[in-house]
C-alpha atoms as a printed R data frame, in Angstrom:
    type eleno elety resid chain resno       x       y       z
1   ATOM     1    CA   UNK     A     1  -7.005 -44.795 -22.376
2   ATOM     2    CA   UNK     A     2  -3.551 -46.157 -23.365
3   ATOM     3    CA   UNK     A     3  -1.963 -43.611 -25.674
4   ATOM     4    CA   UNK     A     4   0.346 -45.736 -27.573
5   ATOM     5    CA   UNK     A     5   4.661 -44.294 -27.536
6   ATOM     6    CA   UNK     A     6   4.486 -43.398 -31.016
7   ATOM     7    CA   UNK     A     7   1.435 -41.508 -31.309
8   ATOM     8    CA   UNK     A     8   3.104 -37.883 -30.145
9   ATOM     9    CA   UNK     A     9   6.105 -36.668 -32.531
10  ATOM    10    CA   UNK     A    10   7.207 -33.318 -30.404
11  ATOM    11    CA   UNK     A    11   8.618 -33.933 -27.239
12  ATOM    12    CA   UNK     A    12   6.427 -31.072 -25.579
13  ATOM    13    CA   UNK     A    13   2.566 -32.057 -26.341
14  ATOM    14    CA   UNK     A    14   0.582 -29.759 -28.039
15  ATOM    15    CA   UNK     A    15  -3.209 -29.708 -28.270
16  ATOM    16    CA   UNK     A    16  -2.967 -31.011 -32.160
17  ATOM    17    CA   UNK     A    17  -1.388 -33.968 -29.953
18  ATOM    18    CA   UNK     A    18  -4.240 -34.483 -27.801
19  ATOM    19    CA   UNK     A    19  -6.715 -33.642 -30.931
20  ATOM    20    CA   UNK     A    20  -5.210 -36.700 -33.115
21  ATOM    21    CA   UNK     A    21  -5.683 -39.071 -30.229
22  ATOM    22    CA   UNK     A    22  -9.047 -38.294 -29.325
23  ATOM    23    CA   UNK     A    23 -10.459 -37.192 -32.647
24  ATOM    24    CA   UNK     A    24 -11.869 -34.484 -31.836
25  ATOM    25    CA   UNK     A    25 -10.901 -31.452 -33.404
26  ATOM    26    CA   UNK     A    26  -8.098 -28.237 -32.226
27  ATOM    27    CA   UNK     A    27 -11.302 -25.917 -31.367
28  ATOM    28    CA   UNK     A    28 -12.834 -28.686 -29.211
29  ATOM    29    CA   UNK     A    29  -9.930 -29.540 -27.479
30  ATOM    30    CA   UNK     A    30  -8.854 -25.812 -26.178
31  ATOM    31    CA   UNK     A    31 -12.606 -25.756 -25.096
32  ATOM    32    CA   UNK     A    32 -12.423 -28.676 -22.898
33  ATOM    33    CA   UNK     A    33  -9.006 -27.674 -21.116
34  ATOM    34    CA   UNK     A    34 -10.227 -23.890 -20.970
35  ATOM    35    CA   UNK     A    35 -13.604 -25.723 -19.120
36  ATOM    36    CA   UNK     A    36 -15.617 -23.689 -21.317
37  ATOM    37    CA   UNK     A    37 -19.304 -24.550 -22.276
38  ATOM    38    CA   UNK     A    38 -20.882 -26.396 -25.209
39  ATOM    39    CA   UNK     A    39 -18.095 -29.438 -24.909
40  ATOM    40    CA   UNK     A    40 -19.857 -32.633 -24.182
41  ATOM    41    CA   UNK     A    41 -19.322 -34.555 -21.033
42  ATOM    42    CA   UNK     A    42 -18.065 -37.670 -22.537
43  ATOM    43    CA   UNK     A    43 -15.552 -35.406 -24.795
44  ATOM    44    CA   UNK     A    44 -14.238 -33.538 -22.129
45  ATOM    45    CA   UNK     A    45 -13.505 -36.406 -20.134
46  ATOM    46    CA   UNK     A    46 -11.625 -38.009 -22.961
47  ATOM    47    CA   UNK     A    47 -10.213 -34.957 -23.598
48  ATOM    48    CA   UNK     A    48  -8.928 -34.392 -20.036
49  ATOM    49    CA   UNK     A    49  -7.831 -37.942 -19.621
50  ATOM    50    CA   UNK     A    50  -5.392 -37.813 -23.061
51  ATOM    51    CA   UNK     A    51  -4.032 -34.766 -21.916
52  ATOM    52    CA   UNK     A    52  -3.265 -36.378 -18.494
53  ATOM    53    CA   UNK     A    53  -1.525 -39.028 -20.088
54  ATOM    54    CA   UNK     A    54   0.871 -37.352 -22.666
55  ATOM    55    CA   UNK     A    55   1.744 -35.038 -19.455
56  ATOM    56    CA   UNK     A    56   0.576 -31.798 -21.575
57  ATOM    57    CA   UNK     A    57   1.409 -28.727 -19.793
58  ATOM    58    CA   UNK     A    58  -0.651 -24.944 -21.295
59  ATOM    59    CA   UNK     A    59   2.207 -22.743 -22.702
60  ATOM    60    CA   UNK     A    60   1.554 -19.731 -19.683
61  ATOM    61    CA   UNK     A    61   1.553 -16.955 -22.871
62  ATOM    62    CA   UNK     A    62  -0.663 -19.020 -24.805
63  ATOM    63    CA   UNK     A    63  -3.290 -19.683 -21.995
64  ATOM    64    CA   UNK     A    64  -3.019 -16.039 -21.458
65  ATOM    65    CA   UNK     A    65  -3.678 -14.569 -24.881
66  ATOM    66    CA   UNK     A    66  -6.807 -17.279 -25.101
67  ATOM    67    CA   UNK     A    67  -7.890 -15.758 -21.861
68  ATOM    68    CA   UNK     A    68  -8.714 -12.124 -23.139
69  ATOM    69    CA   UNK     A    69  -6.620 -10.688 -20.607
70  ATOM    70    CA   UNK     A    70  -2.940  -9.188 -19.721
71  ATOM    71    CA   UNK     A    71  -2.568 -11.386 -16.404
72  ATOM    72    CA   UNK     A    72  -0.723  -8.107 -14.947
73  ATOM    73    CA   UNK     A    73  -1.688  -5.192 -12.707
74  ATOM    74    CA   UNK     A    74  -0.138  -2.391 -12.836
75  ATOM    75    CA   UNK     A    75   1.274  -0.789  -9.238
76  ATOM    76    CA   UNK     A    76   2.432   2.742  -9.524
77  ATOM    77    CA   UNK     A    77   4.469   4.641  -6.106
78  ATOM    78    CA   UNK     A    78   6.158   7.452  -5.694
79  ATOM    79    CA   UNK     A    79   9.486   6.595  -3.960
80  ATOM    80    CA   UNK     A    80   8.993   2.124  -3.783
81  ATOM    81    CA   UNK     A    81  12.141   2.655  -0.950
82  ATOM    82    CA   UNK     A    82  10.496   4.455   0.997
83  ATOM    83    CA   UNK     A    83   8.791   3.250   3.904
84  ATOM    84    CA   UNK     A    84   5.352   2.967   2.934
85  ATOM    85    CA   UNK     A    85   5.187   1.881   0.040
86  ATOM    86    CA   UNK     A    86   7.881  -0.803   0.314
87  ATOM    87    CA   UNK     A    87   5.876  -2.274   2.924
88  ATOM    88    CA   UNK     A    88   2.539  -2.286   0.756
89  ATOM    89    CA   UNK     A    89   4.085  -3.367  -2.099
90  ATOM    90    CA   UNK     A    90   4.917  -7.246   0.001
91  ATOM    91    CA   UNK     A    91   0.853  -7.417   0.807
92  ATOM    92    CA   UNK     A    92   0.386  -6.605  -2.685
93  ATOM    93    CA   UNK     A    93   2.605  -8.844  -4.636
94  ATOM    94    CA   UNK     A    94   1.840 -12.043  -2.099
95  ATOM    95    CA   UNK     A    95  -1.574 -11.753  -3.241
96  ATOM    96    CA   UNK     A    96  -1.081 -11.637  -6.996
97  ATOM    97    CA   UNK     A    97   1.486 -14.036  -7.143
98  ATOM    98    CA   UNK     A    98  -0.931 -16.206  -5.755
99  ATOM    99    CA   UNK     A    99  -3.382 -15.733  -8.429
100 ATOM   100    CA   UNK     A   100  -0.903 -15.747 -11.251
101 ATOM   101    CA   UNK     A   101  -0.897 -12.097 -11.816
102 ATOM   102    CA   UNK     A   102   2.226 -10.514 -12.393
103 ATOM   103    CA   UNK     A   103   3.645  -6.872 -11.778
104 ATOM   104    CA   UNK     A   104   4.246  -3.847 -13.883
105 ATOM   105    CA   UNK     A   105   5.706  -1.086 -11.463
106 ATOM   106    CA   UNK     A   106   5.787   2.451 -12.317
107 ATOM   107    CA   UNK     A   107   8.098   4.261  -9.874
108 ATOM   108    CA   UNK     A   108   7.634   7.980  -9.596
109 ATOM   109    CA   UNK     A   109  10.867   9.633  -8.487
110 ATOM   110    CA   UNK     A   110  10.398  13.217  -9.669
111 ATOM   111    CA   UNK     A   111   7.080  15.537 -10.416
112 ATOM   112    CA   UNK     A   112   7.681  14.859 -13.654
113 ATOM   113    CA   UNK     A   113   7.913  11.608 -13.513
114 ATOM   114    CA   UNK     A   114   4.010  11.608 -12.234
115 ATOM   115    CA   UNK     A   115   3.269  13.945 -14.632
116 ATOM   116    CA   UNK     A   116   4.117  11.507 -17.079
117 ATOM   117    CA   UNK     A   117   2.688   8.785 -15.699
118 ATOM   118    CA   UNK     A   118  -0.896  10.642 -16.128
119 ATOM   119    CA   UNK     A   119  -0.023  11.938 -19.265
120 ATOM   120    CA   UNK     A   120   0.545   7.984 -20.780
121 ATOM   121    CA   UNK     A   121  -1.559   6.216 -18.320
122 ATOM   122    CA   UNK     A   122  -4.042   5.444 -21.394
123 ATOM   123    CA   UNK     A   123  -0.485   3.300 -23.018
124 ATOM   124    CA   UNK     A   124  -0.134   2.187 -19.245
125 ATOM   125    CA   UNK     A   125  -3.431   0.419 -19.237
126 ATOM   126    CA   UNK     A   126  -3.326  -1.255 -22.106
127 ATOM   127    CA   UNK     A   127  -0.457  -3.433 -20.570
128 ATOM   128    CA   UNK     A   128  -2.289  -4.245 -17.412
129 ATOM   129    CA   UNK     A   129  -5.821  -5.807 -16.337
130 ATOM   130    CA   UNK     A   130  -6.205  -2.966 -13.422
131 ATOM   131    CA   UNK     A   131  -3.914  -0.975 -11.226
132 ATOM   132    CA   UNK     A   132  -2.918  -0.375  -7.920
133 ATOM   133    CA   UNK     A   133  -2.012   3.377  -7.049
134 ATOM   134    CA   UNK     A   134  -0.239   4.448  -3.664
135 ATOM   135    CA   UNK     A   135   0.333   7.680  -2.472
136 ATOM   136    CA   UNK     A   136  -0.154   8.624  -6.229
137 ATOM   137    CA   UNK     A   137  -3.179  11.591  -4.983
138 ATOM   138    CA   UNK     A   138  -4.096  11.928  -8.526
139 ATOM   139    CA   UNK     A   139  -7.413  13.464  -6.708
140 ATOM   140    CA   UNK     A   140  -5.490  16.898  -6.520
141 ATOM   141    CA   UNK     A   141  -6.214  17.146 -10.107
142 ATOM   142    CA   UNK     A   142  -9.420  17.742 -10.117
143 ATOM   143    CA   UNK     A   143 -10.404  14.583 -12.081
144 ATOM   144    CA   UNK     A   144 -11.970  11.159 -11.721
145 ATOM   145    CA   UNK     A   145 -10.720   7.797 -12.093
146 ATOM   146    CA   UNK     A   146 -12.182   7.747 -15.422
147 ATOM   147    CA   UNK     A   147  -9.940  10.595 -16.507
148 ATOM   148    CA   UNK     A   148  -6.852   8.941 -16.848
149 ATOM   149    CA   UNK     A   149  -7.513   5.146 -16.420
150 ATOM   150    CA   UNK     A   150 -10.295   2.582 -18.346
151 ATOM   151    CA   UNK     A   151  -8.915   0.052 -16.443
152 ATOM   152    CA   UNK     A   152 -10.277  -0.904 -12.926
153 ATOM   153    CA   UNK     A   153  -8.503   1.289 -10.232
154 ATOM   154    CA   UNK     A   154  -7.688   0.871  -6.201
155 ATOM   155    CA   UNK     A   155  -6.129   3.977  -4.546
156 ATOM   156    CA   UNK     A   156  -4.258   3.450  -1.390
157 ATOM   157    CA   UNK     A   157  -3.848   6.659   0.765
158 ATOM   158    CA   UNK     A   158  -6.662   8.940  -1.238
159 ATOM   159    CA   UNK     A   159 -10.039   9.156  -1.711
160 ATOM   160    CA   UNK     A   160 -10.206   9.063  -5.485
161 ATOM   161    CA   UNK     A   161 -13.763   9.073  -7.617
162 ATOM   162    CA   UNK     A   162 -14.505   6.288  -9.811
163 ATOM   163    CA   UNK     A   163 -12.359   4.133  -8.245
164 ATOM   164    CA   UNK     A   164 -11.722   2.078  -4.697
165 ATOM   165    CA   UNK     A   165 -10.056   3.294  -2.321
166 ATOM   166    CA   UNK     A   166  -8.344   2.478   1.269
167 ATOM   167    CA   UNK     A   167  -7.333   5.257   3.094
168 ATOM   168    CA   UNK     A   168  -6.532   6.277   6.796
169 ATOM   169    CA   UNK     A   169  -8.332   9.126   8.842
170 ATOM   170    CA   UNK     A   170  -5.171  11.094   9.447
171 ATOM   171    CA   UNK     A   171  -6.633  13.663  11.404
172 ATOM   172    CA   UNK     A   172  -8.241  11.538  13.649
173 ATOM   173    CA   UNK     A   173  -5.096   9.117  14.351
174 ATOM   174    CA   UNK     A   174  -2.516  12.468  14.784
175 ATOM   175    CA   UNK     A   175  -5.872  13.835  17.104
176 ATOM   176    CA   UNK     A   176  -5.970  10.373  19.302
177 ATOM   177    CA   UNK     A   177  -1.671  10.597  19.272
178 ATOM   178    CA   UNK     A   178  -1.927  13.728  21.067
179 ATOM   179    CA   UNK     A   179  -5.095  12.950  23.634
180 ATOM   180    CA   UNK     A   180  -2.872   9.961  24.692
181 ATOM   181    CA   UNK     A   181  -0.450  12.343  25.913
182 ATOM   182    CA   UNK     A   182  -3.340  14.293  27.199
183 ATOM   183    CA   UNK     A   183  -4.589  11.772  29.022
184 ATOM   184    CA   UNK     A   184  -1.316  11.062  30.968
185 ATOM   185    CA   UNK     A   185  -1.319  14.683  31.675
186 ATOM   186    CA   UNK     A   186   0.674  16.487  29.817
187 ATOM   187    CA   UNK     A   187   0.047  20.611  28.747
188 ATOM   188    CA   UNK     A   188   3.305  21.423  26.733
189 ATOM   189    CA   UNK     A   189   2.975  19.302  23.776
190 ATOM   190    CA   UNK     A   190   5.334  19.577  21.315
191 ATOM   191    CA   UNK     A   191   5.131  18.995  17.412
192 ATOM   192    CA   UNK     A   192   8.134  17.308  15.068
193 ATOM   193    CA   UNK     A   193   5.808  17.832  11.819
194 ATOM   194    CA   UNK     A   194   6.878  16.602   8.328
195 ATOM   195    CA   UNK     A   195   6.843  19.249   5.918
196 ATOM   196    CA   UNK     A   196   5.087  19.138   2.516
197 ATOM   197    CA   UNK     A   197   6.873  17.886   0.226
198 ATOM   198    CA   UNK     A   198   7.211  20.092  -3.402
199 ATOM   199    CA   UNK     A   199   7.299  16.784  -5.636
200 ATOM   200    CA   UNK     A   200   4.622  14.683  -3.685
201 ATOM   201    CA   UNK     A   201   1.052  16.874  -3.754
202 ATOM   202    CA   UNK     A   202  -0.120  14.990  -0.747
203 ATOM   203    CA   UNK     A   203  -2.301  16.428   2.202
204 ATOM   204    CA   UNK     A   204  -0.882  14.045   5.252
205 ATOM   205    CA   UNK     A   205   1.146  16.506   7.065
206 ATOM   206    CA   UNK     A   206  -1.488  19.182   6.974
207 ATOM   207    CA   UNK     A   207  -4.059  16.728   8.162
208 ATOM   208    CA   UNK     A   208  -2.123  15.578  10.358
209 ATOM   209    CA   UNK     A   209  -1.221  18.667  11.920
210 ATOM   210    CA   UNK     A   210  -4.842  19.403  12.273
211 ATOM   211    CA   UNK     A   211  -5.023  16.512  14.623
212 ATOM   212    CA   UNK     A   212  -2.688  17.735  16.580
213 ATOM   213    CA   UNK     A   213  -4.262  20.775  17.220
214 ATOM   214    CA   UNK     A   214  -7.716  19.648  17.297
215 ATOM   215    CA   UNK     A   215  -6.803  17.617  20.585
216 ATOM   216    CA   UNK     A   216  -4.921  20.373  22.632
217 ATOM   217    CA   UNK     A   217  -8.203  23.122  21.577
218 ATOM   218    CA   UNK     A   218 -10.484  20.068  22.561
219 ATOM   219    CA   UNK     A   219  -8.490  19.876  26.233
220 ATOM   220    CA   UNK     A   220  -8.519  23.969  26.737
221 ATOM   221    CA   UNK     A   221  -4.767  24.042  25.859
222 ATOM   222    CA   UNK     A   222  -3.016  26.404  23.876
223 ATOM   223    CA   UNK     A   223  -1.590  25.546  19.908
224 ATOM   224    CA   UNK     A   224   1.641  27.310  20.421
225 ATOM   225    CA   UNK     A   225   3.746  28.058  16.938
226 ATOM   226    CA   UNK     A   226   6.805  27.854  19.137
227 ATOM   227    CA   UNK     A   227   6.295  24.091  20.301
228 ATOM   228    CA   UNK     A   228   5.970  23.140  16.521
229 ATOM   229    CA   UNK     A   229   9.273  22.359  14.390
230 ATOM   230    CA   UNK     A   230  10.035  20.787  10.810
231 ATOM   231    CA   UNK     A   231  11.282  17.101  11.099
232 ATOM   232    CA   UNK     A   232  11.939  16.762   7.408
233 ATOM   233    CA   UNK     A   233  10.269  13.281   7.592
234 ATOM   234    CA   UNK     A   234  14.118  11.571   8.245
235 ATOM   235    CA   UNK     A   235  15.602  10.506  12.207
236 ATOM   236    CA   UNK     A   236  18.504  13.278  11.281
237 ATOM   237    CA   UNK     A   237  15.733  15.519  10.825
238 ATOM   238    CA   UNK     A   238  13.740  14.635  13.689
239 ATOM   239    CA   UNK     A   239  16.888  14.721  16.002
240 ATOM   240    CA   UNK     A   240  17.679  18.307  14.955
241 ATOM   241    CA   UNK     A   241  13.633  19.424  15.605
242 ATOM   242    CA   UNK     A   242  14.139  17.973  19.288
243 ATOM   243    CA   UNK     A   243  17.626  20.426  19.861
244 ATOM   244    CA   UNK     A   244  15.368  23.047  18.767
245 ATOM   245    CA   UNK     A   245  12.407  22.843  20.446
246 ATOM   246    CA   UNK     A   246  14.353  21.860  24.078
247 ATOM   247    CA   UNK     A   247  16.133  25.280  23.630
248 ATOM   248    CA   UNK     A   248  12.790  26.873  23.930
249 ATOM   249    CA   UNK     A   249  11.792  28.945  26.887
250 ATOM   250    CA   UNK     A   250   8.542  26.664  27.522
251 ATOM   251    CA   UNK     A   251   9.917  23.636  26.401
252 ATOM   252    CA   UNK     A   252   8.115  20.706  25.795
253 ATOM   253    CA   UNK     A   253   7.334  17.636  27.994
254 ATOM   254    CA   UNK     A   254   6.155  15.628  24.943
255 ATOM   255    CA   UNK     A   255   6.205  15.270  21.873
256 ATOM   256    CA   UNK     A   256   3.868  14.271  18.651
257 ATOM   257    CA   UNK     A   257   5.764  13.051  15.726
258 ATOM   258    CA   UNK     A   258   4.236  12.683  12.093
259 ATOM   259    CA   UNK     A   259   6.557   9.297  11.287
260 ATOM   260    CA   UNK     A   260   8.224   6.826  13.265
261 ATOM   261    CA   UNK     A   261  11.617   7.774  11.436
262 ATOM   262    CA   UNK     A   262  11.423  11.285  13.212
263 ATOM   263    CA   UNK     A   263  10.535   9.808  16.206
264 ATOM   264    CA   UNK     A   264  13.423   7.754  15.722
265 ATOM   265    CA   UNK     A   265  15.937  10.536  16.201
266 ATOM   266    CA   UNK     A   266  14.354  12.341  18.514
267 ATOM   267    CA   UNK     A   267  14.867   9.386  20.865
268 ATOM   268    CA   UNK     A   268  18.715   8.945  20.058
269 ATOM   269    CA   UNK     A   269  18.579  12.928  20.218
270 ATOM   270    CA   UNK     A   270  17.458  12.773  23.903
271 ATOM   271    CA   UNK     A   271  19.346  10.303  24.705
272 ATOM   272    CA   UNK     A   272  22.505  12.066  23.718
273 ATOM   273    CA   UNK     A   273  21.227  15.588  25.706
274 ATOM   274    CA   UNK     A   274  20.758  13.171  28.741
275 ATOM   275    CA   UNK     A   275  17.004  13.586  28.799
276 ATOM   276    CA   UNK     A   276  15.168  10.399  29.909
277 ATOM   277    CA   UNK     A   277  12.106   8.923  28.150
278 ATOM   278    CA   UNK     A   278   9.477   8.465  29.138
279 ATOM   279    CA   UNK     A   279  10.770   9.867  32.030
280 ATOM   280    CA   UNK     A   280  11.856  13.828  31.090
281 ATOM   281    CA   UNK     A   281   9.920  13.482  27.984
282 ATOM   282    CA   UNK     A   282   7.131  11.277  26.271
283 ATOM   283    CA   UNK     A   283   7.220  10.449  22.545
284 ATOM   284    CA   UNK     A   284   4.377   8.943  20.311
285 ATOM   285    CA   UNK     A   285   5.339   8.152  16.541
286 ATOM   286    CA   UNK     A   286   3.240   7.229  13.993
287 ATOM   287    CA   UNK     A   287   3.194   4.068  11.578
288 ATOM   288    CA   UNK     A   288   4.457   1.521  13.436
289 ATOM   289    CA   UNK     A   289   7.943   1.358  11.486
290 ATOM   290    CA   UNK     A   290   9.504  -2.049  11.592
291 ATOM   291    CA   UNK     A   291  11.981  -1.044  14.235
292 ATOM   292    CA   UNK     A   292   9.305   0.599  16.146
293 ATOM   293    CA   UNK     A   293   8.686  -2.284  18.500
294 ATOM   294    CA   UNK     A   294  12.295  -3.350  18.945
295 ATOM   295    CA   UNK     A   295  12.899   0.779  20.519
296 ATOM   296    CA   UNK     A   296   9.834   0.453  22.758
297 ATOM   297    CA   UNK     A   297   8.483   3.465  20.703
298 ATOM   298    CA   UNK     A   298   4.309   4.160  21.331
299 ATOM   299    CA   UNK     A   299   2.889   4.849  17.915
300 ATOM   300    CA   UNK     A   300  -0.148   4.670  15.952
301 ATOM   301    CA   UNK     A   301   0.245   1.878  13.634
302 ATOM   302    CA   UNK     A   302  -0.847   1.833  10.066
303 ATOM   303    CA   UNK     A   303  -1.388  -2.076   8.989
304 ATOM   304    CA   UNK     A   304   0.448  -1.096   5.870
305 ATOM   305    CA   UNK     A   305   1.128  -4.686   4.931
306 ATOM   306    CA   UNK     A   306  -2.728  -5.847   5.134
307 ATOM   307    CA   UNK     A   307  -3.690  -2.325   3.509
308 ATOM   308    CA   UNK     A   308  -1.712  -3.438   0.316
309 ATOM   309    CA   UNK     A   309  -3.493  -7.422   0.626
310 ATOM   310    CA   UNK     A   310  -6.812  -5.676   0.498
311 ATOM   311    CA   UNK     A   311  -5.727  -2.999  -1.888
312 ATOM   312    CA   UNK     A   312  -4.780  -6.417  -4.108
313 ATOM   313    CA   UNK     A   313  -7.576  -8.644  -3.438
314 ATOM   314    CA   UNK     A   314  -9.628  -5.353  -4.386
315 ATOM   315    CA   UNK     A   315  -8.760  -4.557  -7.782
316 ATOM   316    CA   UNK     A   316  -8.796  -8.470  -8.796
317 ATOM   317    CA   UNK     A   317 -12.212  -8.553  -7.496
318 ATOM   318    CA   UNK     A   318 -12.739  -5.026  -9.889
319 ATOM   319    CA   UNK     A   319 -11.587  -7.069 -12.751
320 ATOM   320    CA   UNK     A   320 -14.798  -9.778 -11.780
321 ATOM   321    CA   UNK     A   321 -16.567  -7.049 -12.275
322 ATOM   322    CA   UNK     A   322 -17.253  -5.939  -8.088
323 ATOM   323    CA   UNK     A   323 -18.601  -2.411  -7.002
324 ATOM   324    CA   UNK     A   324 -16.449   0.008  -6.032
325 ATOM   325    CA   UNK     A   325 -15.744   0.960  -2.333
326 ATOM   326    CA   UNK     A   326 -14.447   2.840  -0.023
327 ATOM   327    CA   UNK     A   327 -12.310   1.260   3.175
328 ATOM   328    CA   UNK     A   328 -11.144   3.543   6.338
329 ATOM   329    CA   UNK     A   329  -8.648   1.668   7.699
330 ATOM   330    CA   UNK     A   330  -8.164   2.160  12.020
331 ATOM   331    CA   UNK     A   331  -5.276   3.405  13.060
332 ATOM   332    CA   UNK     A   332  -4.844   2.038  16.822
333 ATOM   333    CA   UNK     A   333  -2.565   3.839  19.021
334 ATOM   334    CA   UNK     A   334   0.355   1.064  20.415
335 ATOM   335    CA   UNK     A   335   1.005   2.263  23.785
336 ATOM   336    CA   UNK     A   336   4.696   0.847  24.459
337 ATOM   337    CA   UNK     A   337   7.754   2.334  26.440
338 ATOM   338    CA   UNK     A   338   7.913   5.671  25.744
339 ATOM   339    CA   UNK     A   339   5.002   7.444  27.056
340 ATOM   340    CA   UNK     A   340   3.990   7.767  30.997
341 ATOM   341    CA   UNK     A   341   2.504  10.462  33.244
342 ATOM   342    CA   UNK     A   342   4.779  13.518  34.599
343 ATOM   343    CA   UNK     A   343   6.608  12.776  37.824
């Protein structure tokens, strides 16, 4: 076109810039960059070749507000340290940063933290385009989506109404744990459980304890209350459960732990008492904690990472106005180094 040195004054272009030195008018102008209809061709091709040529660059607010939309989902966690939702949070935010979204985190440290989330989540949506909950189980209250949120919703660990969801079958993964160790023939399983937690209303370790006893009545064994002890859900905790259950009069030959962090200690535990795995006793974990491969530890793996790319590539496609759904993720037991047959 051959925009001449002297025909822009500011030394940022605006689209009053590329207006004057097509003629056309302001309105016309953001229509043709926004590629929105009723522009001619011939005008949109003049428009898009000026603002080529004076190197004019959309303010990112600007575009934004002319868009109709925040550009920001909202991701809300109890505990973003923890494990879990550390590890979704990386799928997550590699997906939206992608798309040009960006992040507005609610971290839930106490009840009444949560509580408070729920009670403002109306003011909460109104700074966001949809959100992201995990581990949030606002299910337990009895109410919908709808009840709290009018923005498009994906809930990651619970089954939540009016909104998508990705969730695991916990009962089934702690059930196939425990047939693994069935299957390699042992009777006296143990249990390193993961109490429930008074600040996080979730139903994991009951579910998952379930599982664990749905396998042993499935293979004629007995669920004894003795082979069962309270890991607290840390490797300290896990390590103490182990001393515990080894003083036992039956004690165990394996052992069924809710998280990899438990299983953790129960490994340096046994190492410590001089008990060889797999060889004394077998351990299965379950997440498939960073470290778990490094320690050889067999596990059933939750893809937490992809779980939080789908979680993110679900709301966005909520926002373009897809159904909701519902995703079980598998939970494949990793059979590694710490799990063989007796003798």
């Amino acid at each position: 076109m051959g925009i001449g040195s002297g025909a822009v004054s500011n030394s940022r272009p605006t689209i009053k810039d590329i207006a004057r030195v097509t003629g056309v008018s302001v309105a016309t102008v953001s229509r043709a960059l926004r590629n929105l209809p009723y522009v001619a061709s011939a005008t949109r091709s003049r428009v898009l070749d000026a603002a080529a040529e004076l190197q004019y660059e959309a303010h990112p607010q600007a575009a934004r507000l002319a868009s109709g939309r925040t550009w920001t989902i909202g991701v809300a966690a109890p505990q973003f340290g923890a494990w879990f939702p550390s590890r979704a949070l990386g799928g997550i935010n590699s997906v939206f940063a992608k798309a040009g979204y960006d992040l507005l985190i609610s971290m839930m440290a106490t009840p009444e933290d949560r509580r408070r989330f729920l009670r403002e989540a109306r003011s909460f949506c109104r700074r966001v385009d949809g959100l992201v909950l995990i581990d949030t189980f606002v299910s337990v209250e009895g109410e919908s989506a709808e009840a709290f949120f009018d923005r498009p919703v994906v809930a990651v660990g619970e089954r939540l109404e009016g909104a998508s969801s990705i969730t695991i079958d916990n009962r089934l993964a702690a059930r196939r744990a425990v047939e693994h160790l069935i299957e390699l023939g042992h009777e006296s399983i143990g249990l390193v459980a993961g109490p429930h937690l008074p600040d996080l209303p979730t139903p994991v370790p009951e579910q998952r304890r379930l599982g664990y006893e749905d396998a042993l009545r499935a293979a004629g064994l007995p669920v004894d209350p003795e082979l069962v002890d309270d890991g607290g859900w840390t490797a300290a905790g896990g390590a103490a459960a182990l001393s515990k259950l080894l003083e036992r009069a039956r004690p165990p030959t394996a052992l069924f732990c809710m998280s990899d962090e438990m299983a953790f200690g129960v490994l340096r535990a046994a190492t410590r008492r001089g008990q060889a795995v797999p060889g004394d006793l077998s351990v299965v974990g379950f997440d498939d904690h960073d470290l778990a491969g490094a320690l050889g530890l067999t596990t059933m793996r939750q893809a937490v990472d992809e779980m939080g790319v789908r979680a993110a590539a679900t709301v966005l496609g909520l926002i373009e106005g897809a159904p909701v759904t519902d995703i079980t993720w598998d939970v494949p037991l990793l059979a590694r180094e710490t799990t063989a047959g007796i003798g």
